[in-house]
N, CA, C and O of each residue as an XYZ file, in Angstrom:
872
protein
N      62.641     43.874     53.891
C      63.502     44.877     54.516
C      64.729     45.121     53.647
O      65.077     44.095     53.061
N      65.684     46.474     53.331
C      66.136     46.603     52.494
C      67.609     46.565     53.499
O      67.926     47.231     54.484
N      68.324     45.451     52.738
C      69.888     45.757     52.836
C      70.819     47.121     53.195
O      71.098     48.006     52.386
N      71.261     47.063     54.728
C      71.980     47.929     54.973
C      72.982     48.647     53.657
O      73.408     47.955     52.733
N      73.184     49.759     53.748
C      73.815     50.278     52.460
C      75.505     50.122     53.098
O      75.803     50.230     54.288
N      76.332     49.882     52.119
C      77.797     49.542     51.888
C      78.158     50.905     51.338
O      77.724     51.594     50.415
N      79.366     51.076     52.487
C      80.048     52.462     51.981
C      81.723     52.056     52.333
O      82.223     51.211     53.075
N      82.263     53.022     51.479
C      83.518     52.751     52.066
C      84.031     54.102     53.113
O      83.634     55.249     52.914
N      84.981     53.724     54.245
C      85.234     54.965     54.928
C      85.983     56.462     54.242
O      87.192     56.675     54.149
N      85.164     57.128     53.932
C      86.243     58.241     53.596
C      86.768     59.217     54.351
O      86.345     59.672     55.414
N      88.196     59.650     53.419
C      89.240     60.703     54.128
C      89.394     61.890     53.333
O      89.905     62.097     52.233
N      88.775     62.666     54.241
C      88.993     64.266     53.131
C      90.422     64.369     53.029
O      91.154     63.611     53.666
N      90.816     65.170     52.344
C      92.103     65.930     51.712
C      92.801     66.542     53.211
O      94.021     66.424     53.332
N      92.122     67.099     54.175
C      92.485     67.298     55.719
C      91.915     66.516     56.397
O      90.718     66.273     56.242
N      92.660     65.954     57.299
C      91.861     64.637     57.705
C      91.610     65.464     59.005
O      90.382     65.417     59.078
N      91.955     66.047     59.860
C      91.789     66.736     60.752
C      90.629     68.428     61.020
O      90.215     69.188     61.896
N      90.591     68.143     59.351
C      89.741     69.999     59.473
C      88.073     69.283     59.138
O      87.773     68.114     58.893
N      87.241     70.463     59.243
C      85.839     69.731     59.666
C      85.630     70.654     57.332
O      86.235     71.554     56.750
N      84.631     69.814     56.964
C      84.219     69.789     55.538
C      83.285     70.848     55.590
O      82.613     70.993     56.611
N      83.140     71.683     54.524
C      82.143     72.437     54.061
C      81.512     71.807     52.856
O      82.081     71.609     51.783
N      80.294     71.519     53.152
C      79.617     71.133     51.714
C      78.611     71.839     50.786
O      77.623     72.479     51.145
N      78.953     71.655     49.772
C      78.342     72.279     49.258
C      76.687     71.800     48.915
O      76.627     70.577     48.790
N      75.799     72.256     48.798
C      74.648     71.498     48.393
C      73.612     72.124     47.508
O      73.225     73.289     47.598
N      73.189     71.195     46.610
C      72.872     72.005     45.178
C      70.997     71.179     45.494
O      70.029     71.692     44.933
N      70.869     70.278     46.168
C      69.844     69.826     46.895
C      69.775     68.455     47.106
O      70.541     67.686     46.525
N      68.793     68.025     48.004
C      68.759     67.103     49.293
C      68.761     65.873     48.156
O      69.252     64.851     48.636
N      68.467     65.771     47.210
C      68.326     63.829     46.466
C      69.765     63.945     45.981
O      69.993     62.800     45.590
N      70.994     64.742     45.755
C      72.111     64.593     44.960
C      72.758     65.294     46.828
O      73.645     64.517     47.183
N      72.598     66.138     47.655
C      73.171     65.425     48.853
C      73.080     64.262     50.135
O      73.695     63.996     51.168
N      71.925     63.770     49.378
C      71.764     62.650     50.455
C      73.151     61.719     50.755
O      73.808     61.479     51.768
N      73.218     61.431     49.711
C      74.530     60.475     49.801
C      75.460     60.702     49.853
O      76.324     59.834     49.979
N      75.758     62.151     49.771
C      77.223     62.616     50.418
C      77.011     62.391     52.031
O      77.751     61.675     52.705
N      76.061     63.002     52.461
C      75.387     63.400     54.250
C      75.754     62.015     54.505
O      76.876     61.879     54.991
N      75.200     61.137     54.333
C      75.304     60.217     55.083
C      76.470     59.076     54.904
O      76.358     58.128     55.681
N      77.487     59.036     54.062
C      78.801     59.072     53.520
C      79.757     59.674     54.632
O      80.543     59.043     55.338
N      79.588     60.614     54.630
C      80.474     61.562     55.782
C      79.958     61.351     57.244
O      80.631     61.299     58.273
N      78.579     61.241     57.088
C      78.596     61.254     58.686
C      78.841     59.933     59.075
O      79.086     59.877     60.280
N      78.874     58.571     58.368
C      79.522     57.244     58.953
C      81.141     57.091     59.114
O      81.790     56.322     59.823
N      81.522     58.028     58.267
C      82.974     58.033     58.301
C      83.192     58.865     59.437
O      84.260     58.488     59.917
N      82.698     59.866     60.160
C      82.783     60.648     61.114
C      83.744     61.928     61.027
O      84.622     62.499     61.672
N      82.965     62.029     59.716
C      83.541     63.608     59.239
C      82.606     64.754     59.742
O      81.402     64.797     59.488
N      83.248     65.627     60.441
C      82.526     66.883     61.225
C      82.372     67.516     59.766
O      83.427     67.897     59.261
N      81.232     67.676     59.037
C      80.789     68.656     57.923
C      79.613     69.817     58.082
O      79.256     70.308     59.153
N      79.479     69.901     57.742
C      77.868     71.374     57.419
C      77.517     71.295     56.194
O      78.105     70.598     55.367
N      76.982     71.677     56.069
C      75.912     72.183     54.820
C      75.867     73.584     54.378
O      75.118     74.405     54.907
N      76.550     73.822     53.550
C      76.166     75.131     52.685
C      75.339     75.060     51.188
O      75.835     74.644     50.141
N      73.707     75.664     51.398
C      73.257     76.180     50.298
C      73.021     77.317     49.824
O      72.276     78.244     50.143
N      74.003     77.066     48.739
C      74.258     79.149     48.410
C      73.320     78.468     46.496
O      74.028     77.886     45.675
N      72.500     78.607     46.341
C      72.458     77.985     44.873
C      71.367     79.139     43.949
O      70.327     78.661     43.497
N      71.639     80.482     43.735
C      70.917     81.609     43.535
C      70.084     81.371     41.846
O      69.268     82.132     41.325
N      70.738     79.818     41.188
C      70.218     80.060     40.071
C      69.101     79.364     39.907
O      68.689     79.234     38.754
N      68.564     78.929     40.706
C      67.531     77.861     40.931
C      65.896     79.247     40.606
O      65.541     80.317     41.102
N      65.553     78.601     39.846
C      64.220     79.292     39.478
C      63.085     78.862     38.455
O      63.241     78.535     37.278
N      61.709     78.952     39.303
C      61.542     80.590     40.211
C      61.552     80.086     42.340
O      61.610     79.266     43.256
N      61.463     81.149     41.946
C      61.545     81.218     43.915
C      60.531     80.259     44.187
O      60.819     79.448     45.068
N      59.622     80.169     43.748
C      58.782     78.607     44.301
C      59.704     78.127     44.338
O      60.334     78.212     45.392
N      60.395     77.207     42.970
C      61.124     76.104     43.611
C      61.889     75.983     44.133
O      62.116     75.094     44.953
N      62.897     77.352     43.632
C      63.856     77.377     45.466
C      63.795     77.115     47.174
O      64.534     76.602     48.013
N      62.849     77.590     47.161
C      62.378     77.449     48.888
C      61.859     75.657     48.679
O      62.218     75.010     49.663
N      61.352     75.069     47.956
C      61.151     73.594     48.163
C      61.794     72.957     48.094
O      61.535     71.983     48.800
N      63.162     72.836     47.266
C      64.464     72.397     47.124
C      65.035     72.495     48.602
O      65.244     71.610     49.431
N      65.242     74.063     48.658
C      65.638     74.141     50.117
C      65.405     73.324     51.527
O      66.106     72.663     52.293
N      63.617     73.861     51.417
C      63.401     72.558     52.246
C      63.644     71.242     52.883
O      63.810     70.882     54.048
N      63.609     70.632     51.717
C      63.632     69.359     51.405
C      65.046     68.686     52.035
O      65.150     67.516     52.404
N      66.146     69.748     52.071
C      67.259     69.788     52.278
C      67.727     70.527     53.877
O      68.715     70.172     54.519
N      66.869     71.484     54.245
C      66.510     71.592     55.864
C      66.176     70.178     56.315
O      66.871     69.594     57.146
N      65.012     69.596     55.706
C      64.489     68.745     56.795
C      65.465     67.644     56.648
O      65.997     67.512     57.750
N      65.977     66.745     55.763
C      67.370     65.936     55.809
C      68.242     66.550     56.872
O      68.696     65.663     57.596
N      68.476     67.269     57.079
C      69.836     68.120     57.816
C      69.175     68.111     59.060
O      69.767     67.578     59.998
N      67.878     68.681     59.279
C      67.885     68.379     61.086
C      67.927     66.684     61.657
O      68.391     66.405     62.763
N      67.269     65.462     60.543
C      67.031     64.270     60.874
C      68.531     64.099     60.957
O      68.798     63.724     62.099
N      69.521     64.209     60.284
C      70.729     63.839     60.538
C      71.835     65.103     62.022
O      72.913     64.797     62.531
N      71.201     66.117     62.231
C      72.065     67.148     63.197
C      72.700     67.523     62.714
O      73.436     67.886     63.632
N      73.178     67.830     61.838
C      74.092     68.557     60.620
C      73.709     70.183     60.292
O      72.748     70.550     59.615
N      74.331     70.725     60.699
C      74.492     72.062     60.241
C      74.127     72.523     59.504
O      74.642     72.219     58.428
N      72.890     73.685     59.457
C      72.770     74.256     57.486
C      72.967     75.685     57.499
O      72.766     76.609     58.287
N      73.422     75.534     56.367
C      74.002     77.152     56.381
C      73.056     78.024     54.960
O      73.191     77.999     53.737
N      72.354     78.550     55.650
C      71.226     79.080     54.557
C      71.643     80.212     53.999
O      71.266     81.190     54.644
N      72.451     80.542     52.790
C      73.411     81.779     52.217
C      72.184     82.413     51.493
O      71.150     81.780     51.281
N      72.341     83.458     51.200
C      71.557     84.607     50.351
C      71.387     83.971     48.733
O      72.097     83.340     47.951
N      69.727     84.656     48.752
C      69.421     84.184     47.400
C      69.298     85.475     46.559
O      68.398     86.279     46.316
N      70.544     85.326     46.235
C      70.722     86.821     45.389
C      70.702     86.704     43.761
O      71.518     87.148     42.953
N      69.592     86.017     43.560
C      69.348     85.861     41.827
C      69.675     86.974     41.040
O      70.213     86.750     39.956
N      69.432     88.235     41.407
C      69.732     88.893     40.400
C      71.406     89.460     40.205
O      71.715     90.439     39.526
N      72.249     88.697     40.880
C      73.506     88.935     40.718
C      74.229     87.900     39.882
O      75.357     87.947     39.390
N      72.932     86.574     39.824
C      72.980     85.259     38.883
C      73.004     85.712     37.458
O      73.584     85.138     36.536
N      72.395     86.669     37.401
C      71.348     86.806     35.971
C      72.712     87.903     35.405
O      73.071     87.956     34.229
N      73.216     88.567     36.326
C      74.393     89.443     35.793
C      75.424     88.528     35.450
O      76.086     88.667     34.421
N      75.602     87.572     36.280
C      77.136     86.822     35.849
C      76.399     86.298     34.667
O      77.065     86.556     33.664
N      75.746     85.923     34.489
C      75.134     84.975     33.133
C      74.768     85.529     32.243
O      74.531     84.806     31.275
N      74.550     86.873     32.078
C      74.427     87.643     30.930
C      74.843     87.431     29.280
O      75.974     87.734     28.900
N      74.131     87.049     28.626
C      74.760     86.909     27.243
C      75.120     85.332     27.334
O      76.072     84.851     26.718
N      74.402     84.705     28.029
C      74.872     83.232     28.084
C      73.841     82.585     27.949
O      74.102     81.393     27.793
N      72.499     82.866     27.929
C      71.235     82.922     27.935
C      70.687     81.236     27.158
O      69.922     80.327     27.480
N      71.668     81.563     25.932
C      71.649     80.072     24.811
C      72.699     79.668     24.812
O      73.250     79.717     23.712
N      73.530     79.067     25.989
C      74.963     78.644     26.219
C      74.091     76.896     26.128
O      73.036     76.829     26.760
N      74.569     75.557     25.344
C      73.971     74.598     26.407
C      74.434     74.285     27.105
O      75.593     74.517     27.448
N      73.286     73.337     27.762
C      73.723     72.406     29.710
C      75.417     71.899     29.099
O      75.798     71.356     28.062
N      76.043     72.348     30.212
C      77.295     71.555     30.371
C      78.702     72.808     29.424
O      79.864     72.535     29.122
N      77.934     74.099     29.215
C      78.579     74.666     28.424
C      79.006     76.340     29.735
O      78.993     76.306     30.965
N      79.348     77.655     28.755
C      80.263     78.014     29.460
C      79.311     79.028     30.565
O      79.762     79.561     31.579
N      77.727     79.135     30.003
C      77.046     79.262     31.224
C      76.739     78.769     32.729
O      76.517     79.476     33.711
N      76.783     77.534     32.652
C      77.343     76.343     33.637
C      78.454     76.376     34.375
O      78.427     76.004     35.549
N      79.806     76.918     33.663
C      80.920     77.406     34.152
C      80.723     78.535     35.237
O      81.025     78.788     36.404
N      79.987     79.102     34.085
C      80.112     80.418     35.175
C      79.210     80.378     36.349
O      79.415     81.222     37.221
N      78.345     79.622     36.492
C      77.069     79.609     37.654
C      78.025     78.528     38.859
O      77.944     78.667     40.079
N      78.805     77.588     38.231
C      79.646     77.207     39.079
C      80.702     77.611     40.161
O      81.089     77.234     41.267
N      81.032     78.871     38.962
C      82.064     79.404     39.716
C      81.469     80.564     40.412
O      82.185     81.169     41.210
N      80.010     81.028     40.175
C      79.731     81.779     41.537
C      79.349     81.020     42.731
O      79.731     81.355     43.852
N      78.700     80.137     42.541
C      78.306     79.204     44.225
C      79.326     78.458     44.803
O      79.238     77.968     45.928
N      80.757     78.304     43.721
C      81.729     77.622     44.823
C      82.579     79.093     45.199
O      83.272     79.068     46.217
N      82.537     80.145     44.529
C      83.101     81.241     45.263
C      82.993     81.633     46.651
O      83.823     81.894     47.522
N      81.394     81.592     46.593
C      81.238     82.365     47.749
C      81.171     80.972     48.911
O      81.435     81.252     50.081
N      80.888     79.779     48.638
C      81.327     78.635     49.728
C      82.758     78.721     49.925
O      82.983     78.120     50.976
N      83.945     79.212     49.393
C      85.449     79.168     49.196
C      85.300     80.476     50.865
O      85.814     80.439     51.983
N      84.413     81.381     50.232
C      84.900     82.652     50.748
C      84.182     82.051     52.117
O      84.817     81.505     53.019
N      83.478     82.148     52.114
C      82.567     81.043     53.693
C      83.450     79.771     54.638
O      83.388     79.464     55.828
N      84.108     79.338     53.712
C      85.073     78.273     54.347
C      85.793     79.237     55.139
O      85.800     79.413     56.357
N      86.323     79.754     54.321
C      88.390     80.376     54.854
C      87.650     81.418     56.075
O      88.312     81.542     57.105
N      86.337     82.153     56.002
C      86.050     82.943     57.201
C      85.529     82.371     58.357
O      85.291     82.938     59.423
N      85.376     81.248     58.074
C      84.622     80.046     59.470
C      85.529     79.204     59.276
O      84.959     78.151     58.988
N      86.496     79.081     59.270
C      87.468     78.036     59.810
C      87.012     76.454     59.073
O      87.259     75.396     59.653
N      86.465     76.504     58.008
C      86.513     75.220     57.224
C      87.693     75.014     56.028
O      87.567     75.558     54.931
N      88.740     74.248     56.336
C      89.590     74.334     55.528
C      89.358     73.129     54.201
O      90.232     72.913     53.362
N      88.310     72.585     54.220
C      87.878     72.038     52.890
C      86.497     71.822     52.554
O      85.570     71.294     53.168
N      86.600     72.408     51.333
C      85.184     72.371     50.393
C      84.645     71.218     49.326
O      85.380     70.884     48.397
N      83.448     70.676     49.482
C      83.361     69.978     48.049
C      81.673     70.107     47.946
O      81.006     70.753     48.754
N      81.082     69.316     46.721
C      79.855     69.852     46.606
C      79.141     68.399     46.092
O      79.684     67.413     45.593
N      78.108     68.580     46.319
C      76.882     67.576     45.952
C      76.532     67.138     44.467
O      76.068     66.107     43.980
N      76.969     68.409     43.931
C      76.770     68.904     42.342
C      77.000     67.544     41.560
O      76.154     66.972     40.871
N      78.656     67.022     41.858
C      79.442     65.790     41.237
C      78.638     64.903     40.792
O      78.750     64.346     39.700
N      77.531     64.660     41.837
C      77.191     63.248     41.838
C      75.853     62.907     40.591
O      75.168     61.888     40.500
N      75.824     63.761     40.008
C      74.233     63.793     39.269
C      75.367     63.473     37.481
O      76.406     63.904     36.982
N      74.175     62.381     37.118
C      75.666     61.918     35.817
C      74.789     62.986     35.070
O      74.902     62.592     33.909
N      73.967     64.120     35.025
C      73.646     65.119     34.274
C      74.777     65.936     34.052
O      74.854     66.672     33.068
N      75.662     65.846     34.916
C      76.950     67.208     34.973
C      78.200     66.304     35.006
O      78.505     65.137     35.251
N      78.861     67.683     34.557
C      80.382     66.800     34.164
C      81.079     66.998     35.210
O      81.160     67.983     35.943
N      81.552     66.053     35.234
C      82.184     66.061     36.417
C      84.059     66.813     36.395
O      84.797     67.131     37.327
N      84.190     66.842     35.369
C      85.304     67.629     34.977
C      85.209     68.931     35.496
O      85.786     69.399     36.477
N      84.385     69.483     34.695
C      83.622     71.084     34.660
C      83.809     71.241     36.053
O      84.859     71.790     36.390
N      83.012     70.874     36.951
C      82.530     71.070     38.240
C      83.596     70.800     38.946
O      83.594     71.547     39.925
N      84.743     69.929     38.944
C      85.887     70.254     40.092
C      86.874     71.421     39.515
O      87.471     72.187     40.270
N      86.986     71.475     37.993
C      87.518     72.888     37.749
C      87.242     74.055     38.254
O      88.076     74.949     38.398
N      86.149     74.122     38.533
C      85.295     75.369     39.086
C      85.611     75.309     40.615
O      85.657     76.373     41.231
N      85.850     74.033     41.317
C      86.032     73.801     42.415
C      87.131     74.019     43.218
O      87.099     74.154     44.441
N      88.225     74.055     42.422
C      89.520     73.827     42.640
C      90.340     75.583     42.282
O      91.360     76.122     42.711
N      89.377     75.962     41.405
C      89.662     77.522     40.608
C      89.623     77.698     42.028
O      90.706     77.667     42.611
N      87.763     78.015     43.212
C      87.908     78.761     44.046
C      88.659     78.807     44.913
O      89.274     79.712     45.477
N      88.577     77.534     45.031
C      89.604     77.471     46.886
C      91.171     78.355     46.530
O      91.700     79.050     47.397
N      91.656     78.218     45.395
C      92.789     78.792     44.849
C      93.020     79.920     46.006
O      93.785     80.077     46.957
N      91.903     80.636     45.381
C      91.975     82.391     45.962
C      92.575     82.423     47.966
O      93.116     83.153     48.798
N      91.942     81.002     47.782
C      92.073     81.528     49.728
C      92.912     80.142     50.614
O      92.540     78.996     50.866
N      94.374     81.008     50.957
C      95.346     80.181     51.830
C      94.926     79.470     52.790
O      94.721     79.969     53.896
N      94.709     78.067     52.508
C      94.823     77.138     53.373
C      92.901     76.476     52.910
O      92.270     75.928     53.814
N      92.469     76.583     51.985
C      91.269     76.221     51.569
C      91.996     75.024     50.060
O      92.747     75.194     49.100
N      90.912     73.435     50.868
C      91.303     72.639     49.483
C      90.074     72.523     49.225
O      89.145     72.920     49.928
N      89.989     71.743     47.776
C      88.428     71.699     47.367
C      88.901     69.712     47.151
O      89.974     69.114     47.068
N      87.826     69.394     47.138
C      87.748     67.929     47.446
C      87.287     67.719     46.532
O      86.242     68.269     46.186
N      88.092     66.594     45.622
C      87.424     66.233     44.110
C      87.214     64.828     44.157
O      87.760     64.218     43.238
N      86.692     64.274     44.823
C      86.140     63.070     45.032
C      85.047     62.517     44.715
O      84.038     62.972     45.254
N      84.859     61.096     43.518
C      84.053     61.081     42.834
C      82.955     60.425     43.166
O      82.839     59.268     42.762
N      81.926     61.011     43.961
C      80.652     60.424     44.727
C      79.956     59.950     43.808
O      78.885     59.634     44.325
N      79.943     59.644     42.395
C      79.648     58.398     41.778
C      79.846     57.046     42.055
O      79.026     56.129     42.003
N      81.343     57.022     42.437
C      81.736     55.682     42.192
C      81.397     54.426     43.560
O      81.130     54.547     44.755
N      81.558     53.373     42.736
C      81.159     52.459     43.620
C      80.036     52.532     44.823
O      79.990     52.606     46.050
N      78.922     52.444     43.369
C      77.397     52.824     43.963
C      77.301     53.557     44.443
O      76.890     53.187     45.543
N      77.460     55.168     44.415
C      77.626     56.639     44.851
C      76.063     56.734     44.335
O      75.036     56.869     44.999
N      76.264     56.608     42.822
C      75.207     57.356     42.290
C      73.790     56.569     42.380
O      72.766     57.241     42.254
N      73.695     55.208     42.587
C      72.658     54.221     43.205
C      72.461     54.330     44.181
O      71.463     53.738     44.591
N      73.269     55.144     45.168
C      72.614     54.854     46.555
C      71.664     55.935     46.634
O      70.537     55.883     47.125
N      72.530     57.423     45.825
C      71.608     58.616     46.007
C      70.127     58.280     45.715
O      69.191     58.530     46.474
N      70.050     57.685     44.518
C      68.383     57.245     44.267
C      67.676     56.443     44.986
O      66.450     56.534     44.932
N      68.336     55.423     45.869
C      67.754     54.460     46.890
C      67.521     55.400     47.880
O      66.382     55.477     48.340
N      68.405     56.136     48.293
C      67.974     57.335     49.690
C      66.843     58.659     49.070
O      66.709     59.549     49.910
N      66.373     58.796     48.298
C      65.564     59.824     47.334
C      64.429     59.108     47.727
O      63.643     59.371     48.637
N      64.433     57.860     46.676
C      63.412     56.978     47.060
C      62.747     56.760     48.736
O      61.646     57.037     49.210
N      63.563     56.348     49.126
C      63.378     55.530     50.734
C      63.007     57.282     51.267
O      61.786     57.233     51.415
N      63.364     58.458     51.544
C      62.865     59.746     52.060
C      61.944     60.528     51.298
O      61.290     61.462     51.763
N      61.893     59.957     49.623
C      60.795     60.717     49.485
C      60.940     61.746     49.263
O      60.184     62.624     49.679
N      62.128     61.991     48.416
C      62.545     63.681     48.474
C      61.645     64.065     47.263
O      61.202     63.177     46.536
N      61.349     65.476     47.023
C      60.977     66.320     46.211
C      61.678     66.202     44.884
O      62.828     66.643     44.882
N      61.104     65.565     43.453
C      61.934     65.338     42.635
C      62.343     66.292     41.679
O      61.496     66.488     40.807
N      63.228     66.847     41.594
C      63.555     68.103     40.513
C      63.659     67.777     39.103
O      64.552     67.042     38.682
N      62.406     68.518     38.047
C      62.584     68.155     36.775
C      63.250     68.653     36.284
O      63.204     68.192     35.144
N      64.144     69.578     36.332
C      65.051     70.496     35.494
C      65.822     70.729     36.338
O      65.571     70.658     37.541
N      67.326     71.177     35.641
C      68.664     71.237     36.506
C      68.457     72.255     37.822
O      68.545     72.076     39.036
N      68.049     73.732     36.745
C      67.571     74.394     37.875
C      67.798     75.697     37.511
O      67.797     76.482     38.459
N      68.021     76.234     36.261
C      67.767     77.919     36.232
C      66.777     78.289     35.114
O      66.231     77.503     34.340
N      66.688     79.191     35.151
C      65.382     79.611     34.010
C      65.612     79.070     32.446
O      64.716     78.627     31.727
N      66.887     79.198     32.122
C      67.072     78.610     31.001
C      66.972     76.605     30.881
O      66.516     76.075     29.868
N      67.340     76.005     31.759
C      66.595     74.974     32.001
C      65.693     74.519     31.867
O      65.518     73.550     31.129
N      65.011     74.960     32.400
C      63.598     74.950     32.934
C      62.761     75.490     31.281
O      61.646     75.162     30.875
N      63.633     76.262     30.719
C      62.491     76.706     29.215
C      63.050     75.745     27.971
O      62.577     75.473     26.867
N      64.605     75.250     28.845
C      65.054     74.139     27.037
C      64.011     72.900     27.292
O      63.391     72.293     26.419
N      63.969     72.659     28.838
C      63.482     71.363     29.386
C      61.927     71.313     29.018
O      61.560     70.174     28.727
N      61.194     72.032     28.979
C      59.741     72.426     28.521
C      59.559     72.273     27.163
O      58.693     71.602     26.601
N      60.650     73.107     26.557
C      60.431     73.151     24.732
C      60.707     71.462     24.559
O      59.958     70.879     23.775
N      61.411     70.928     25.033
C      61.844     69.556     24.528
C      60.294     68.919     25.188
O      59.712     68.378     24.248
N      59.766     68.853     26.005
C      58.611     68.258     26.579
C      57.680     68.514     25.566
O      57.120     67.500     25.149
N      57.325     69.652     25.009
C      56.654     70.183     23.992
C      56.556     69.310     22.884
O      55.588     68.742     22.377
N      57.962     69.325     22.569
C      57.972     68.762     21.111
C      57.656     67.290     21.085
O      57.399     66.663     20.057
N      57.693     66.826     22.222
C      57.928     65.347     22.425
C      56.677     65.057     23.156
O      56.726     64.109     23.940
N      55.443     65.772     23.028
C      54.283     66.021     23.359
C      53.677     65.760     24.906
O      52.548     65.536     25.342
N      55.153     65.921     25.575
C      54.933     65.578     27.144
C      54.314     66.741     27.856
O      54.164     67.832     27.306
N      53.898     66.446     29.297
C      53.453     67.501     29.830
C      54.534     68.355     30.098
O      55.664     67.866     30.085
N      54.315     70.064     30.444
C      55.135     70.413     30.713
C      55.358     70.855     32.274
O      54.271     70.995     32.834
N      56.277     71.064     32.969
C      56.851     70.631     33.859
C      55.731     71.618     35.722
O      55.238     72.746     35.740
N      55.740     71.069     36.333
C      54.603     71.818     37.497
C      55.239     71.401     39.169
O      55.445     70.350     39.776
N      55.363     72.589     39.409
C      56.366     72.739     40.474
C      55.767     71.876     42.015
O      54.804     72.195     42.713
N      56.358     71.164     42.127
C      56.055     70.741     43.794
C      55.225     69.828     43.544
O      54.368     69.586     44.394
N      55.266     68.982     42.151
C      54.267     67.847     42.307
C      54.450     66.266     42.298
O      53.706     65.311     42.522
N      56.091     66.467     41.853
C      56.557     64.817     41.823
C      57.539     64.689     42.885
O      58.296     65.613     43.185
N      57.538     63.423     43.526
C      58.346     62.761     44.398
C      58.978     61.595     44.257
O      58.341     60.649     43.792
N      60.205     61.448     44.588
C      60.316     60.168     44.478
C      60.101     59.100     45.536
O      60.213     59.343     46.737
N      59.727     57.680     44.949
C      59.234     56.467     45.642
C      57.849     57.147     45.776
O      57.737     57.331     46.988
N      56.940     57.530     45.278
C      55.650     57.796     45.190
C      55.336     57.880     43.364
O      54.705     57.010     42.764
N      55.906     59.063     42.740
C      55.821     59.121     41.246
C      56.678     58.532     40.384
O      56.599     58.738     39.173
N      57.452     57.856     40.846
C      58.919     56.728     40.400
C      59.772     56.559     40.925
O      60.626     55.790     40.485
């Protein structure tokens, strides 16, 4: 039987206002969800994440991240998948790499419109799932975080580092233990074709949607 998991209690930036989260998908929000809901933070779930492609794997990501959210009663807030307004902000960014100023900008559209979603539903703080994956910088991503809430009075963005002190071990123990849907690539088309060419060269298979899990395929 596996050892109850050790968390420490956390305190958003408003200790009194209920959290908007952001969620980029269910194995990198598991461990926020259940983080917050022992601390007895009133949060939701917002997935606004338009760069995720192709639409297969969007809707399975999604999923995966519905069904977490009803087992816990948590709120999901299913935002518009408006890819082709992705493909405009990203224009000419096409060969930017991971962690570069294409990344920026895909950041700063999905915490925009969670910024703009907070301040019109009465969530006066935002943070996102994104942090916790040591694929992304964690710099990058509260810059982008902290840019949005800017725009709108009385919106903070929560830069709290869901890595630390077994943040990022627990996410994989809760992946594992539920079995989530494992994502081979970050998640936009350009991803998904550097992540292939490198599989290529390195004579691996290349990548097939909806077929690995974790605690079943590793």
């Amino acid at each position: 039987m596996n050892a109850p998991i050790k968390r420490e209690k956390l305190i958003p930036p408003v200790q009194s206002g209920r959290v908007l989260m952001h969620s980029c998908c269910a194995p990198c929000a598991g461990e926020l969800m259940e983080s917050m809901t022992e601390s007895g933070i009133d949060y939701a779930i917002f997935f606004y994440n338009p760069n995720i492609h192709p639409k297969k794997e969007y809707e399975i990501r999604k999923q995966e991240n519905v069904r977490f959210a009803k087992e816990h009663n948590i709120p999901f807030i299913d935002a518009d998948y408006d890819a082709d307004n992705w493909f405009e902000r990203t224009a000419g960014m096409e060969h930017e790499p991971e962690r570069g100023k294409r990344c920026t900008a895909c950041f700063d559209m999905r915490f925009e419109r969670t910024a703009l979603y907070a301040y019109e539903n009465g969530y006066p703080v935002i943070t996102s799932s994104l942090g916790i994956s040591r694929w992304k910088n964690m710099d990058q991503i509260n810059d982008c975080g902290l840019k949005a809430a800017e725009h709108y009075k009385g919106i903070s963005y929560w830069t709290f580092n869901w890595r630390k002190k077994g943040g990022a071990a627990r996410m994989y123990e809760i992946a594992k233990r539920e079995n989530f849907y494992k994502q081979e690539y970050c998640g936009c088309v350009y991803s998904l074709r550097d992540t292939n060419q490198w599989r290529k060269k390195t004579e691996r298979n290349t990548i097939k949607f909806g077929e690995a899990f974790y605690g079943i395929d590793c």
